[in-house]
TISE-529425 format. One record per atom (N, C-alpha, C, CB): x, y, z. Coordinates in steps of 0.1 Angstrom, whole numbers, plus 5000, padded with zeros to 4 digits. Glycine has a CB too. Example, Ala and Ser with C-alpha at 12.3 -4.5 7.8 and 13.67 -1.06 7.14 Angstrom:
<rs>
513249435078
512349555078
513249675078
511349555090
512849785071
513749895071
512950005079
514149945057
</rs>
This chain:
<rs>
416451225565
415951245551
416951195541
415651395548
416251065536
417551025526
418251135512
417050895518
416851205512
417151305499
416051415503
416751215482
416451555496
415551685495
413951645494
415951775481
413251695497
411651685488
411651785484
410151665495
410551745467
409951895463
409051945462
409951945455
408051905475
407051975476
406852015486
406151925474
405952095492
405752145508
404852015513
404652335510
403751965511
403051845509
403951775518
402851795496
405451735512
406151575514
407151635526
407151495497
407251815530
407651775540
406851805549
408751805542
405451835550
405151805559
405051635570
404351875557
405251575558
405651455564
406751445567
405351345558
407951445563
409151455569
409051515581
409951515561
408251655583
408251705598
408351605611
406951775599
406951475608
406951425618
408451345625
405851335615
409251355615
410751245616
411651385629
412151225591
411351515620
412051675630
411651655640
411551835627
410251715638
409551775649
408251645655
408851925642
408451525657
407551435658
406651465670
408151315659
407351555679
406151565695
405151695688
407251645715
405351755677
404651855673
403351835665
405451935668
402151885664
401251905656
401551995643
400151945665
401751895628
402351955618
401452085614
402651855607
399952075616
398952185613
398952285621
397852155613
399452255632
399652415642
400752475643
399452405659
402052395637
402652445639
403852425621
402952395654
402452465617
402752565596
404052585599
401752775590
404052715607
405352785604
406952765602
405352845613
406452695614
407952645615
408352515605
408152585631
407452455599
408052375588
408052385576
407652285587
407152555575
407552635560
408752715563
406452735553
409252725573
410552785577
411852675574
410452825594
411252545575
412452455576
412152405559
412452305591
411352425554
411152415540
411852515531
409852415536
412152635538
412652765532
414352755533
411952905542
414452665548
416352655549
416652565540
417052605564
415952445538
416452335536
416052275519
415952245548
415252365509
415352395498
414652525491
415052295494
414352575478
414452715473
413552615458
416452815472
412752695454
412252685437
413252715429
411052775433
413052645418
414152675409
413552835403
414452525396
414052935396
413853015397
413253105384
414853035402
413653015376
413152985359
411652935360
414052845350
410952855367
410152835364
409252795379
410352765354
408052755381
406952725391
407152575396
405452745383
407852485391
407652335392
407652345407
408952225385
408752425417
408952365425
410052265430
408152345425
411152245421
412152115416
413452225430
412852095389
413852115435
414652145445
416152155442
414352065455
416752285441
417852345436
418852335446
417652485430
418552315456
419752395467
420452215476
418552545485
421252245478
422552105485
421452095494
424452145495
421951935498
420851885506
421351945525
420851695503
420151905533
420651945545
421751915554
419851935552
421952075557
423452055566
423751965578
423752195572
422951875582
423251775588
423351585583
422451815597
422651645568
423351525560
424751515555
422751495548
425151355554
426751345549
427951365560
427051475539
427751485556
429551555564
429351525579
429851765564
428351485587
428251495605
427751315607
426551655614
428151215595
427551085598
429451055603
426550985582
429751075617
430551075619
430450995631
431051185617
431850905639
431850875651
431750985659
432850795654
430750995667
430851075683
430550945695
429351245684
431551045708
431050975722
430651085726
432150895732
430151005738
429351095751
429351015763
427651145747
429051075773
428351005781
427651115795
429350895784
428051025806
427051105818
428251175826
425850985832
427651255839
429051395842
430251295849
428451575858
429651095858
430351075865
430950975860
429951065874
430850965846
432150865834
431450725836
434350835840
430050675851
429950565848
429150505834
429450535859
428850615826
427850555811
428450645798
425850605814
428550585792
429350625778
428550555766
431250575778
428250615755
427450595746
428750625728
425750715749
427750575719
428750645706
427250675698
430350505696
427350745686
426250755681
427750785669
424750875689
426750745653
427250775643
426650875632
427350665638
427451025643
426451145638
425251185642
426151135627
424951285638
423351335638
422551325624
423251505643
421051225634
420151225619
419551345615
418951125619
419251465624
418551545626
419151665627
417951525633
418451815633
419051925633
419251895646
418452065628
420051995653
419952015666
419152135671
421052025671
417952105680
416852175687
416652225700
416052105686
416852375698
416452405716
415052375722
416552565720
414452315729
413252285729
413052315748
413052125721
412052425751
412152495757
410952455767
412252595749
410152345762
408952315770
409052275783
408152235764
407852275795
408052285805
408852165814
407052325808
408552045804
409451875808
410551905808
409451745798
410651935790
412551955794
412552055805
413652025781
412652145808
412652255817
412952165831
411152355816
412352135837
411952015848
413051955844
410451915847
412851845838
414051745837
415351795838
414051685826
415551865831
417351945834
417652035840
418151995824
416652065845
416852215858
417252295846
418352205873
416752345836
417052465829
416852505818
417852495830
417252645816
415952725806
415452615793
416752905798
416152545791
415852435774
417052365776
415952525754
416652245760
417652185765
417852135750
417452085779
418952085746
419752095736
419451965727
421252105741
418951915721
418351775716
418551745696
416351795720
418951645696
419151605680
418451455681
421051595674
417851425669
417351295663
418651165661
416551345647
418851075666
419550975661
418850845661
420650965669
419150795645
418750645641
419450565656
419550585623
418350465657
418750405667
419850305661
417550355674
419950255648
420750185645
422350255645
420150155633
422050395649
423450475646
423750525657
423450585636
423050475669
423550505685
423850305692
421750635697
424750325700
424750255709
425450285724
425150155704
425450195734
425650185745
427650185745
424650045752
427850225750
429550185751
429550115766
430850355751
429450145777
429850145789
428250205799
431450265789
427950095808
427250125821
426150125820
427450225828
425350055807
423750015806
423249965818
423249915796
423749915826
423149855839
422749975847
424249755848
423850065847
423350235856
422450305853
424150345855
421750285838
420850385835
419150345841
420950395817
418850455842
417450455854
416550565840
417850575876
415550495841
414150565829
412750625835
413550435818
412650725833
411450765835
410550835828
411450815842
409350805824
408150805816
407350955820
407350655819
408451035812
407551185815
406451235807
408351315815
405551145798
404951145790
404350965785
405751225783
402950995784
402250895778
403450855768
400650945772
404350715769
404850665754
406550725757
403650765738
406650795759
407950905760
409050885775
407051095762
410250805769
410750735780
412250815781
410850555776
412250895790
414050945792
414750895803
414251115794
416350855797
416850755801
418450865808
416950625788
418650855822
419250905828
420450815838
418450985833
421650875838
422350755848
422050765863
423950765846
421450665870
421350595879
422450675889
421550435875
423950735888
424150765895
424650905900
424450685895
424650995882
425151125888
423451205881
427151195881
422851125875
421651185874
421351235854
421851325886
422451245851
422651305835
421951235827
424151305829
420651315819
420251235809
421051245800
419251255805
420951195793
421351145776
420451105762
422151015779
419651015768
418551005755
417151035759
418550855747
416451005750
414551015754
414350905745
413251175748
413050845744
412650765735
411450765735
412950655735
410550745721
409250675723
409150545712
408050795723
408350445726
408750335715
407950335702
408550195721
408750235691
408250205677
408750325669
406650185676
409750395672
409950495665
411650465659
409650625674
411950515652
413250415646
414750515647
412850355626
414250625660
414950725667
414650735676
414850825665
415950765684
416150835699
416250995696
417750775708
416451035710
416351215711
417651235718
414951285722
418551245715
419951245720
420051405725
421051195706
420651415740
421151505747
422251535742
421151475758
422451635734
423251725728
424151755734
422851825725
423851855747
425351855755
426051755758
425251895766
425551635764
426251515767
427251505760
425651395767
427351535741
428551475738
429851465741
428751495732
430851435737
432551465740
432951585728
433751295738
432551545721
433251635706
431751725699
434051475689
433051845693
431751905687
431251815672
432252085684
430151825674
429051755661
429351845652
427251755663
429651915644
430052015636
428652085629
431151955625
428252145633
426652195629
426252265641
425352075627
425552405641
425052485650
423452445654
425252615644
422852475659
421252505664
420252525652
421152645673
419352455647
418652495639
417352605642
418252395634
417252565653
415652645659
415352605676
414052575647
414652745680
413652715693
412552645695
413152805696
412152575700
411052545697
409752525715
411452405686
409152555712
408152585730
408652715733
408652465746
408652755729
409352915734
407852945743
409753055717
406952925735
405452965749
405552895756
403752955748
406252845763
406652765781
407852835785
407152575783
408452925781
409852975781
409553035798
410353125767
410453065804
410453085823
410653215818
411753005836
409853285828
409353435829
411153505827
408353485847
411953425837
413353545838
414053485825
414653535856
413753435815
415253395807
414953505800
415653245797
415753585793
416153705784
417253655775
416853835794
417153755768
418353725754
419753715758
418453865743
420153625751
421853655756
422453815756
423053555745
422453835746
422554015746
422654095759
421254075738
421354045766
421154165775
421554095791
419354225774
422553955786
422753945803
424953975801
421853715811
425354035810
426953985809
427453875807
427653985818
428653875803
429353745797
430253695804
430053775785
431153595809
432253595812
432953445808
432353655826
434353445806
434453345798
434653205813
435853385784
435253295821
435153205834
434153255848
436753185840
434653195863
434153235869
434053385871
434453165875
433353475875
433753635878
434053615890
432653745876
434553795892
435153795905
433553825914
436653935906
433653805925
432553845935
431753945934
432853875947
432854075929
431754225930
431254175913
432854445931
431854105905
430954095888
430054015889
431654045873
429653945903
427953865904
427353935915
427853665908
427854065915
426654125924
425954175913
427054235937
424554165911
423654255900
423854245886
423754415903
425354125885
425554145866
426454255867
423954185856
427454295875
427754405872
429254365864
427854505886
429554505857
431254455847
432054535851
431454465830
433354485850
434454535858
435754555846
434854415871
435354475833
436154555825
436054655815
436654495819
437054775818
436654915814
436454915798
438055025819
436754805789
435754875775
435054755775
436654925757
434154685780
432554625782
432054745790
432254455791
432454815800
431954925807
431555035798
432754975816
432755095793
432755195779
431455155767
434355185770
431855005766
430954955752
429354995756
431154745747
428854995771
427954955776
426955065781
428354865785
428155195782
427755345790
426355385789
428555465784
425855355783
424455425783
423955515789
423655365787
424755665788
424055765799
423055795795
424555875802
422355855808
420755885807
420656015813
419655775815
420356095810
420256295812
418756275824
419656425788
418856345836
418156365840
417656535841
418456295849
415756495843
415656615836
415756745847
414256605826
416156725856
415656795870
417056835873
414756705882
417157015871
418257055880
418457035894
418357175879
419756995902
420256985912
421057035918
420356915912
421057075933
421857165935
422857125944
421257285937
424157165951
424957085962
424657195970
426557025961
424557175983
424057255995
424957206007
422357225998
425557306015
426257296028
425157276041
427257446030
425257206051
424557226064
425257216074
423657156067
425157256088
426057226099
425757056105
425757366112
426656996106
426056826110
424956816119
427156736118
424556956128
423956866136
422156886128
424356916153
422356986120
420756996108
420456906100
420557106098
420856736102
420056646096
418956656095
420056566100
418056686104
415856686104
415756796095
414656726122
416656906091
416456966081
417056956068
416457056084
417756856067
417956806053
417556726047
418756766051
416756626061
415356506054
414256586053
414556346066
414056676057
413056736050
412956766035
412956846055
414356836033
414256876017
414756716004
415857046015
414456616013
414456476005
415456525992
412656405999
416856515999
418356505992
418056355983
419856486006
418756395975
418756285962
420856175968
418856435939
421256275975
422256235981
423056275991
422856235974
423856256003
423956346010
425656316013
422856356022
426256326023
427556316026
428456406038
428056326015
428456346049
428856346061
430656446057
428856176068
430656546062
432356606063
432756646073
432756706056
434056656079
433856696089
433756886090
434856616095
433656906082
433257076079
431757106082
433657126062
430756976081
429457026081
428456906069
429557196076
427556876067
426856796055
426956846045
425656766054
426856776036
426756796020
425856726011
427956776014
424756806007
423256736002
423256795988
421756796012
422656725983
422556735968
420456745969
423456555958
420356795965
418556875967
418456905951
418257065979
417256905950
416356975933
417057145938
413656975933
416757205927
417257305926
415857405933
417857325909
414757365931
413457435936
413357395944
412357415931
413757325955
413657325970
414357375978
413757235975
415757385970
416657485976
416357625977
417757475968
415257655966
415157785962
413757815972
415057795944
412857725974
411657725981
412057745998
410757575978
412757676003
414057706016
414857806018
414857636016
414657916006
415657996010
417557976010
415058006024
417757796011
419257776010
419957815997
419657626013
421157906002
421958015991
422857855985
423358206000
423057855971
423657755966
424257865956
422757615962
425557825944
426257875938
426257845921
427257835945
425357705919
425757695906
424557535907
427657695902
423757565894
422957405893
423457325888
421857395886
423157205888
423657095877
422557025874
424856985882
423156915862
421556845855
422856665864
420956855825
421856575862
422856455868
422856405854
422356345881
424056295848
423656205838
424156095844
424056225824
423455985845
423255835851
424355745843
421455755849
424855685843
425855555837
424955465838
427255505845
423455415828
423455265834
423555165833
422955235838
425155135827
425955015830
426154985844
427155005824
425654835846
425454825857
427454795862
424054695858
427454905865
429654865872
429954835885
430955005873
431054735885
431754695900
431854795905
433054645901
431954795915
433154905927
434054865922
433354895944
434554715918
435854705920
436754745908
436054585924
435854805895
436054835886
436754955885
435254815882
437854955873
439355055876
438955135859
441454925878
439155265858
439155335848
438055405843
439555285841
436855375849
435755415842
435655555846
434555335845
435655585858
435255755866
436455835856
435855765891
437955775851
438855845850
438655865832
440355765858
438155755822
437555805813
436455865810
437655745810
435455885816
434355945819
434656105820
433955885831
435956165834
435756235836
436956375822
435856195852
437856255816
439156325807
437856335794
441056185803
436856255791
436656305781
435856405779
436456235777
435056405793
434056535795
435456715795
432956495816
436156665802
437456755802
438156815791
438356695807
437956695784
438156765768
437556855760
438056685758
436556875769
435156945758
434957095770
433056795756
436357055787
435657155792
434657155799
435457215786
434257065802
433257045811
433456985827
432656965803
433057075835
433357015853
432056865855
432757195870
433156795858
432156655858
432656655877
432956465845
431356615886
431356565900
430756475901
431056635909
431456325904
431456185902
430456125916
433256125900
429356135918
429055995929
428355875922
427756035944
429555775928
429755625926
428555585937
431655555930
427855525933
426655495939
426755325937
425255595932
425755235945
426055095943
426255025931
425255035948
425055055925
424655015911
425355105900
423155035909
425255225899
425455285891
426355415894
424555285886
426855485885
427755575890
427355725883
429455515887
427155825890
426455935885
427056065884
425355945892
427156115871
427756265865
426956365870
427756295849
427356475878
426956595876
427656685874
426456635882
427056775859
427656835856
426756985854
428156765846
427857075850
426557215849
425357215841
427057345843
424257275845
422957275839
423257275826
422057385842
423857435823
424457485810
425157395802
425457595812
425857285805
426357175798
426357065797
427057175799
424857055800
423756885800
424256845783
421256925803
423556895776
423856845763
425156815759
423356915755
426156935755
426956905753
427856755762
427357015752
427756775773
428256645779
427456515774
428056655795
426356515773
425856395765
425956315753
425156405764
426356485744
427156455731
428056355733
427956565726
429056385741
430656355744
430756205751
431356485756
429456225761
429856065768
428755925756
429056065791
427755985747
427855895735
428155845726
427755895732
429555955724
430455925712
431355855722
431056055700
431555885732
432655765739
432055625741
433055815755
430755585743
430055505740
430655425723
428655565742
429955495713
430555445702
431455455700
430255475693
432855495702
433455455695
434455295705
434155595690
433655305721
434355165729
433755075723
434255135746
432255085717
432054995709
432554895698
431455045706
433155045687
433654995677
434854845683
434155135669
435654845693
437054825698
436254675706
437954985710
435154725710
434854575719
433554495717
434754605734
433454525705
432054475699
430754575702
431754325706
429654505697
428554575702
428454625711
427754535702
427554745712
427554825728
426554775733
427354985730
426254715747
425154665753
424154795757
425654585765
422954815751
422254875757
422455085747
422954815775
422055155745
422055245741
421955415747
421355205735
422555505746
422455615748
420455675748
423455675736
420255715762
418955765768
418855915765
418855735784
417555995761
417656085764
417156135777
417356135756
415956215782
415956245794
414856165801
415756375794
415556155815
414456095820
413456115825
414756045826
412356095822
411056155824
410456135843
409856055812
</rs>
């Protein structure tokens, strides 16, 4: 866009330059959305006269960038971006790059060229008209084209340097793959994790654990029960929620009404509250903050670390108050490590 427009009218023509694989009438929204970023009515009056700096990818990003493919044989330069940069999520790209979307900006063809290894690049026509051009030998696209258009579709990641401009928008999000989820709700890490932090997504550092606690109050008292080892067939009967081999005899964790329906003498109920941050085993501090802060308030916490998740029981009589205690330990690991993943449950139904 050499300059702002001031009408909605003029950009929907402009759209076709954005969003050219899109139908500008089905898809209103998104170009009264990009009419909304990219200018404002003046405010005095109705004209419509466009008040606001022109778009953030004019000017300041008509800059030298390189790029090229992952195996150095193809290297390109482009002078800037003409366009925003676009996640575009539909099922080609998807296909083509093995993954969830794929990162795309508009460049004048006059303002891209080849640097190194045009002979390597191999093209294929994933669309009536629509030509993407990949290297011949480690596979990496880089551009799309369709001819007579006076732009390429430049692979965003490919670059070397950052373009200085963020993401403007999603776009195909209705082709999006059933498992992608929000970044929010998957773990982070800035490198590889260790083994036990890709089993299940689990986290192993104690304030993303803290930030993340989410206890959940179960609503069913439980009771711990003694047996002699060799009365297993009578402890699968009363379907233990947990059990544990000693050499003194078993140790089963049962509803409190089965215990009571059985006749087995027990000493004291508990409610359970669940952690479900999903935690390592190999993870260090969490049982030990968990258990000092419930301790503060006086409260007996009995810890089973279970695969996934790691589970409080505490006395019936002090379900709530312990929930108080392990929420505000929630907020305040928050405050220290950013947002807390995920939120404080009440009971589980």
């Amino acid at each position: 866009m050499a300059k702002l427009v001031s009408r909605f009218s003029d950009l929907v023509a402009v759209a076709a330059f954005v969003l050219p694989s899109c139908d500008v009438t089905r898809y209103g929204t998104i170009i009264r959305t990009c009419y909304a970023t990219v200018c404002r009515r003046d405010a005095r009056t109705d004209t419509g006269e466009v008040t606001a700096p022109a778009a953030a990818w004019e000017g300041k990003n008509h800059m030298s960038l390189t790029g090229g493919c992952l195996c150095g044989a193809v290297a390109y330069e482009v002078t800037g971006l003409d366009g925003p940069i676009v996640h575009c999520h539909c099922r080609t790209c998807r296909k083509a790059h093995a993954s969830a979307f794929t990162s795309t900006a508009r460049v004048l063809r006059t303002h891209f060229r080849w640097l190194r290894g045009k002979e390597k690049i191999n093209s294929y026509e994933s669309s009536p008209g629509k030509k993407r051009h990949f290297c011949g030998v480690c596979g990496s696209h880089m551009v799309a084209e369709r001819a007579g258009e006076e732009h390429v579709i430049l692979r965003v990641a490919t670059l070397d340097e950052d373009p200085l401009q963020t993401p403007a928008m999603h776009i195909w999000t209705s082709h999006d793959a059933a498992w992608l989820c929000a970044d929010g709700d998957v773990p982070q890490f800035a490198e590889t994790p260790s083994n036990a932090d890709r089993q299940q997504g689990t986290i192993a550092d104690i304030r993303e654990l803290l930030a993340a606690l989410d206890p959940e109050l179960s609503g069913d008292e439980v009771v711990f029960c003694t047996f002699p080892t060799a009365a297993v067939d009578e402890i699968l009967l009363l379907a233990p929620i947990g059990w544990f081999i000693e050499r003194e005899g078993v140790t089963a964790i049962v509803l409190r009404s089965s215990a009571e329906q059985a006749g087995i003498p027990f000493t004291i109920s508990f409610r359970a509250i669940t952690l479900n941050v999903h935690s390592s085993l190999e993870a260090v501090g969490l049982t030990a903050a968990v258990t000092a802060r419930l301790a503060q308030h006086g409260i007996s916490a009995n810890v089973v670390a279970a695969y996934h998740h790691d589970h409080i029981f505490v006395p019936a009589a002090d379900a709530a108050r312990a929930m108080d205690a392990l929420q505000a330990l929630q907020v305040e690991a928050g405050r220290s490590a950013g947002p807390a993943v995920g939120g404080a449950r009440a009971v589980r139904p």
